[in-house]
C-alpha positions in Angstrom: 59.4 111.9 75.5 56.1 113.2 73.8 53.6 110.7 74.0 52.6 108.5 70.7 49.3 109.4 69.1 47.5 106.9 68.1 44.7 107.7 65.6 41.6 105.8 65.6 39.6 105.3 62.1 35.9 104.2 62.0 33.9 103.3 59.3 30.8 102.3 58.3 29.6 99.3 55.5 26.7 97.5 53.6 26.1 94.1 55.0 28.3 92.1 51.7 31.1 95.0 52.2 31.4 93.6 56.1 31.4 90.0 54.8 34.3 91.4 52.2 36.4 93.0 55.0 35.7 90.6 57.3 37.2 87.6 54.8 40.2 90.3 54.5 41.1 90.2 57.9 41.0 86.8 58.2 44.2 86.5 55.4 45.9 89.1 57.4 47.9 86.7 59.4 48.8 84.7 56.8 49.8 88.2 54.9 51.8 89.1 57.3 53.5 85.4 57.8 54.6 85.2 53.9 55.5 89.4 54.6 58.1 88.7 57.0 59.3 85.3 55.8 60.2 87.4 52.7 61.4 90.7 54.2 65.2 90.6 55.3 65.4 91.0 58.9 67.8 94.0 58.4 64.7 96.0 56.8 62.5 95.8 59.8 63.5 98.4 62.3 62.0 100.2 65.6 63.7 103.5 66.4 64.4 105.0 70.1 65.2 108.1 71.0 68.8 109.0 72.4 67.4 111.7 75.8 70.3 111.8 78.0 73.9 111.1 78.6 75.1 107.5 77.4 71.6 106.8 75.8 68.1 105.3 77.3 69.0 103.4 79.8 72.3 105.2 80.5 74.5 101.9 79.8 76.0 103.5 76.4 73.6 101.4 74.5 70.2 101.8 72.2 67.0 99.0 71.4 66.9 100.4 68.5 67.2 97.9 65.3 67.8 98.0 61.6 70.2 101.2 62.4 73.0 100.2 60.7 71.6 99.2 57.4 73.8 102.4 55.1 77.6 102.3 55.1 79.2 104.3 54.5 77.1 106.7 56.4 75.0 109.4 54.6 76.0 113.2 55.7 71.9 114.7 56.4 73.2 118.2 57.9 75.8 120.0 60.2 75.4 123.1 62.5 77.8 125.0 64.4 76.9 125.3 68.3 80.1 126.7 69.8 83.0 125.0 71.9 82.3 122.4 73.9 82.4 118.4 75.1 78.4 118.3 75.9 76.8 115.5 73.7 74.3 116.0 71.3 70.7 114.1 73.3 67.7 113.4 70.7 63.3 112.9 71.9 60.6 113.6 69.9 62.0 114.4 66.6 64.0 117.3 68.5 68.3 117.5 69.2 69.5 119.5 71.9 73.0 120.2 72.4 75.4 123.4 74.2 78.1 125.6 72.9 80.0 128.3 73.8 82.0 131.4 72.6 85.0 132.9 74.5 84.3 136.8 75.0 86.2 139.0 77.4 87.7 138.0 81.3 87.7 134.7 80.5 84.1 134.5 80.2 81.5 134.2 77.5 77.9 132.7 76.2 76.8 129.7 76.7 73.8 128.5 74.1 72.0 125.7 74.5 70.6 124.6 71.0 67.6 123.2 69.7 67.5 121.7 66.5 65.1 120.0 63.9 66.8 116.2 63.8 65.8 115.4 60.7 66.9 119.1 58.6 69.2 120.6 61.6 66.8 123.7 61.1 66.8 125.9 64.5 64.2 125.5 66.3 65.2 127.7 69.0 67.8 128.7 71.7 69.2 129.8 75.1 72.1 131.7 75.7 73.5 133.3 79.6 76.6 134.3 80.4 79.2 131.5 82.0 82.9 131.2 82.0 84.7 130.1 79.2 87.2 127.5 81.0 88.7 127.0 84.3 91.3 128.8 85.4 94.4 125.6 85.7 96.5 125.6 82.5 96.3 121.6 83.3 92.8 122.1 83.2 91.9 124.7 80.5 89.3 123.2 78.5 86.8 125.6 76.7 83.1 125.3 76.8 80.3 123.0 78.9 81.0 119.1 79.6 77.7 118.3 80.8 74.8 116.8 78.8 71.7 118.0 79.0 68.6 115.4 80.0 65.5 115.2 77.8 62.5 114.5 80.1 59.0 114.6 78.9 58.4 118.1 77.4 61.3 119.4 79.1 65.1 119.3 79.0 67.8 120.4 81.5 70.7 121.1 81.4 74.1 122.0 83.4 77.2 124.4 82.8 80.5 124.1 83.5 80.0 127.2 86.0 76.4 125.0 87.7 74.1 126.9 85.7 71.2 124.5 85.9 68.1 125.6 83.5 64.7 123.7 83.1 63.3 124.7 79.0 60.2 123.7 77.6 61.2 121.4 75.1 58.8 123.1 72.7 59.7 126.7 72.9 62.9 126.8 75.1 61.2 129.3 77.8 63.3 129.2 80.4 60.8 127.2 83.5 62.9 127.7 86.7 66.5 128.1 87.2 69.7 127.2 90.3 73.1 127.7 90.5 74.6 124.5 92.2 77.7 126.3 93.2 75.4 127.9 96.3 75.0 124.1 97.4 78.8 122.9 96.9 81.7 122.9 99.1 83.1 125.6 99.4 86.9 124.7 100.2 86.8 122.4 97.4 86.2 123.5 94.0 86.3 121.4 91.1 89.3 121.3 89.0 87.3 120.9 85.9 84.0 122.8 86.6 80.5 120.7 86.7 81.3 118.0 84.2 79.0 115.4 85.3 75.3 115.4 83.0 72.4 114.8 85.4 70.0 112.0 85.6 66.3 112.3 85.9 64.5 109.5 88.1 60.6 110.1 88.9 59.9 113.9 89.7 63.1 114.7 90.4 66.7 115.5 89.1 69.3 114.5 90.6 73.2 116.1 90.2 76.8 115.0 91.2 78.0 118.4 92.6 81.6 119.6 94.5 81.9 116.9 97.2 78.4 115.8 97.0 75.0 114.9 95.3 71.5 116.5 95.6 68.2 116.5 94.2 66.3 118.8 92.9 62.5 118.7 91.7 61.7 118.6 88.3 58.7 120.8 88.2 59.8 123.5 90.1 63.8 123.3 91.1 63.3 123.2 94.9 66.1 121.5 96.8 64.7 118.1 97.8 68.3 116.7 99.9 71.6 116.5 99.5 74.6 114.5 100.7 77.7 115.0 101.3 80.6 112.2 99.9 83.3 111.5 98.4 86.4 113.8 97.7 86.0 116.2 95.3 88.6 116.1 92.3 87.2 115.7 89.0 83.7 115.3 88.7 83.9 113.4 85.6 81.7 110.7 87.0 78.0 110.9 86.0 75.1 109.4 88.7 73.4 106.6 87.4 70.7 104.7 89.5 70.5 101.3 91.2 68.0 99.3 92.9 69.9 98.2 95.8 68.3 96.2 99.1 64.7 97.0 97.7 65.0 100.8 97.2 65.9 103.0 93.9 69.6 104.4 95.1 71.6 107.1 92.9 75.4 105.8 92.8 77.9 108.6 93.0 81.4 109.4 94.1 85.1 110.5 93.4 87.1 107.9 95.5 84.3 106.0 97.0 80.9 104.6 95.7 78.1 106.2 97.1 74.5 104.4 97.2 72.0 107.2 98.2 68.0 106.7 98.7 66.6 108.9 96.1 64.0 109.3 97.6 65.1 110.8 100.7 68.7 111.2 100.5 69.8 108.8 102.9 73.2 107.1 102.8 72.4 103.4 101.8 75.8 101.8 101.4 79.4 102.9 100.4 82.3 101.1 99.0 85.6 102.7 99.2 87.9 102.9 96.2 90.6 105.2 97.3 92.0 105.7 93.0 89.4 108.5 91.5 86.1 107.2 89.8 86.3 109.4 86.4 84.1 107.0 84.0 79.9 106.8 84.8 79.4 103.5 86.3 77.5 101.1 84.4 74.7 99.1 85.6 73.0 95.7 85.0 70.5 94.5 87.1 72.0 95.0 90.7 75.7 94.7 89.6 77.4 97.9 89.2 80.9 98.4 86.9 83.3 100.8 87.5 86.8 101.7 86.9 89.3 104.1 88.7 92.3 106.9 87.4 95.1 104.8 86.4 98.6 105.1 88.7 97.4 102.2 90.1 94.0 102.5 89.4 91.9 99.5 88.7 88.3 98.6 87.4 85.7 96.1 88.8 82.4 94.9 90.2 79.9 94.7 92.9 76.4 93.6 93.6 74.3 95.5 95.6 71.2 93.1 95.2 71.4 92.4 99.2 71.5 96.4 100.2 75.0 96.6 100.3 77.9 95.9 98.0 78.9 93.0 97.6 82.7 93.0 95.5 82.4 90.7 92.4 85.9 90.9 90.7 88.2 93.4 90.6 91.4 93.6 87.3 93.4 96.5 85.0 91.4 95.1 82.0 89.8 98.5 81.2 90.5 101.7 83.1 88.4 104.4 81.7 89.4 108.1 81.5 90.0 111.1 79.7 87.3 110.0 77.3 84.8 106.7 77.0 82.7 104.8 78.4 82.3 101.4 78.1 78.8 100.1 76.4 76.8 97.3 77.8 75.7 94.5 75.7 74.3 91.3 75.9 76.4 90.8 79.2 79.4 92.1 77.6 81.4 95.4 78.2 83.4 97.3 74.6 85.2 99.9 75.7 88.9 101.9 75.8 91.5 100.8 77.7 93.6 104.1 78.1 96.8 102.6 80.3 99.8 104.4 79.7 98.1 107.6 78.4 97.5 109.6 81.8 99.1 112.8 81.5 98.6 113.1 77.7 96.4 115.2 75.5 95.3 113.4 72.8 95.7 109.6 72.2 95.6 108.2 68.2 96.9 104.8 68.9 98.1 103.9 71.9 94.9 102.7 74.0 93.1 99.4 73.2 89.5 98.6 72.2 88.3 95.3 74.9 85.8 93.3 75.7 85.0 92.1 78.7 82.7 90.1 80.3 80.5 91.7 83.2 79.9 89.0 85.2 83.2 88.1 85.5 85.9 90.4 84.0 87.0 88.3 82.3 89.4 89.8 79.2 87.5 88.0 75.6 89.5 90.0 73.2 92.0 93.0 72.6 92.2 95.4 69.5 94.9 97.4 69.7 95.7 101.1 68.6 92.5 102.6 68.3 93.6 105.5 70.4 90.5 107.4 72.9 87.1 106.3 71.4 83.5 106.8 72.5 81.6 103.4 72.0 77.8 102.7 71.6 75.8 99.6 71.2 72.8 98.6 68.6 71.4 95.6 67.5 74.3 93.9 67.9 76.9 96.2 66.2 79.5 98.6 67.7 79.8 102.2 66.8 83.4 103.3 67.8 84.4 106.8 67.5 87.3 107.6 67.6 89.1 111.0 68.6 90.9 111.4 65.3 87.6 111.7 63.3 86.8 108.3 62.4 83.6 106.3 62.9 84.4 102.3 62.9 81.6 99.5 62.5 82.1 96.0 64.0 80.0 93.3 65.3 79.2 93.8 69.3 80.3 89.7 69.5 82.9 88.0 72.4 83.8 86.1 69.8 86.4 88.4 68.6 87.0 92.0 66.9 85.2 91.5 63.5 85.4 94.8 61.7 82.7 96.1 59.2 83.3 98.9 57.9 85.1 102.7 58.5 83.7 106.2 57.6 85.8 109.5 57.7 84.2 112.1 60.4 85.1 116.2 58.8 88.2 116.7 59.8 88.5 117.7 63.9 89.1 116.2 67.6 86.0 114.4 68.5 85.4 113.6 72.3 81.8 113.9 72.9 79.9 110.7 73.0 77.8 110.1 69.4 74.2 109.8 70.0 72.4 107.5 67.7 68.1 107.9 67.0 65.7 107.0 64.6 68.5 105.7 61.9 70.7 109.0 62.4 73.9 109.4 63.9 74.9 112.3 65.8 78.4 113.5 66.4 79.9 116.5 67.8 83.8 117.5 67.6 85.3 119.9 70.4 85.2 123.0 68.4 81.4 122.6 67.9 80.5 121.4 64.3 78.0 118.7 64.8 77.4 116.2 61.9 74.0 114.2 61.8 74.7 111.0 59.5 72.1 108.8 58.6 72.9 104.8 59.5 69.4 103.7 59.1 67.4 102.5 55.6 66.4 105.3 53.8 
């Protein structure tokens, strides 16, 4: 993110003008008392910005406050970017999001946008040649599945093919590039392509590649380590990073959980799953959630406070898969339950919105049919979209399911998760129309 600017105004005044504003400032606390006794709490807002996958702190969840203040939401603009299931990220004012068109021999472009967040105006773009889809009719989705990562005044981002690109957020000059397929293993490609969006920690990016994890640096794109684990399959799980035993570890894995030193690349712990890990492991404090393929697949947690994991509970409450994530709140996990849906296509009712509780899985509440939704988290509300084209408001409360409103999307499949900055809402459906809707007070 650009840093703030913070403008500094001096003045100068006769001796009974200093008495005057001196006097002044002495009622500004008692101003500002009577102000916010009389303001509704609902009108005071901060905003945050939305720079990578799942949000700022990667949990599915925003600090931002007075967001959901206009409902039904207001449309602002709406761009076409091309097919895809990359999610839209938002810093400094700016949105980035990928696209792609299908061309000849199964390949095509690949454009990673840049666009105005408050008007959708183009600010600029990036466009290579990638394939359009993988090859396995089971598999044959069109377009990129990664998210790219905002960092500072750059952003990077990942095809499906492991195009990896470092932009200047400003102009979109392409800074240093890498294909991770020269670093993946060979003899066992991904059925799916590079789905998993990469996370930035210090100077360095890390990525969840065929079979393994690596580093790169953030200035330059020189190979820093990588490490080999788990088995490759889908590569639907994004890294997210832990402080386990002391020392910032990247989590990562297929059908184990990996905790590697980030620094170095060192294998601190593992935990073996033996079901697929397909959802981004969510992370509070030391604990770590995650939840495995159904067929027997199961979700759970762990602590890894000590250096190594130590299993909390383990249930079927939630299994996570296809699409969603679930948010983190206030202790709390909202998310999709897709049992019963793994060899579908498209889901409009059978899978169940839950809560849970993250400390100990236990089940606080079901809603059922709300067929494969993306959830995020804001001062205290739930933002649930859902793959039909429908955004649903309800209160982000164990309590129970408390509804507040619903708001029709333009008609399409939605899978990317929403992003939500600065009062705006950002959605993206799989054929690439992306809808910025404004949540916040005008």
């Amino acid at each position: 993110m650009l840093p703030r600017r913070i403008a500094r105004q001096g003045c100068c005044a006769a001796a009974e003008g200093c008495g005057t504003l001196t006097r002044s400032l002495r009622r500004l606390p008692l101003i500002a008392a009577v102000l916010a006794a009389w303001l509704p709490m609902s009108s005071v807002s901060s905003a945050a910005d939305w720079p990578q996958w799942r949000g700022p702190s990667r949990d599915g969840s925003s600090p931002e406050r007075g967001c959901f203040v206009t409902w039904p939401p207001e449309k602002l603009w709406s761009a076409s970017v091309g097919l895809g299931y990359s999610s839209v990220v938002v810093a400094a004012g700016r949105a980035y999001v990928m696209g792609h068109v299908s061309g000849e021999g199964g390949r095509g472009t690949d454009t990673v946008w840049c666009l105005d967040a408050q008007t959708g105006k183009e600010l600029w773009k990036h466009s290579y040649d990638c394939l359009s889809s993988m090859k396995d009719k089971t598999a044959e989705y069109f377009g990129p599945r990664a998210t790219p990562v905002a960092d500072g005044d750059a952003v990077y981002t990942l095809s499906l093919e492991g195009h990896v690109f470092c932009l200047s957020a400003a102009t979109g000059k392409v800074r240093w590039s890498e294909k991770l397929d020269e670093f993946a293993i060979k003899e066992s490609p991904l059925l799916y392509g590079y789905c998993a969006s990469p996370v930035v920690h210090g100077d360095r990016i890390v990525f969840h590649l065929s079979g393994a994890c690596m580093a790169l640096a953030k200035a330059d794109g020189k190979p820093l380590w990588r490490r080999k684990g788990g088995a490759p399959m889908f590569n639907g799980s994004s890294p997210v990073v832990v402080t386990a035993g002391g020392k910032a570890c990247v989590v990562f894995g297929e059908q184990e959980l990996l905790g590697v030193d980030v620094e170095s690349g060192t294998k601190v712990w593992d935990y073996p799953l033996e079901r697929a890990v397909t959802m981004t492991p969510v992370i509070s404090g030391s604990r770590i959630f995650f939840s495995t393929y159904p067929n027997k697949g199961f979700c759970g947690a762990i602590d890894v406070a000590g250096g190594s994991p130590k299993p909390l509970w383990t249930n079927r409450q939630v299994l996570n898969y296809h699409v969603g994530c679930p948010a983190l709140w206030e202790g709390h996990l909202y998310g999709v339950d897709c049992s019963r849906t793994e060899f579908s296509n498209h889901d409009k009712s059978i899978s169940s919105l839950k809560c849970i509780e993250f400390e100990t899985g236990a089940l606080k509440w079901t809603q059922k049919e709300f067929g494969w939704s993306q959830v995020i988290a804001a001062d205290g509300k739930l933002l649930v979209q859902r793959e039909s084209g429908e955004l649903v408001l309800a209160e982000a409360s164990p309590a129970g399911y408390k509804e507040l409103g619903r708001s029709a999307l333009p008609e399409g499949v939605y899978w990317a998760l929403p992003a939500l900055a600065d009062g705006k809402v950002f959605c993206r459906s799989n054929a690439g129309e992306v809808i910025c809707l404004r949540v916040g007070a005008k």
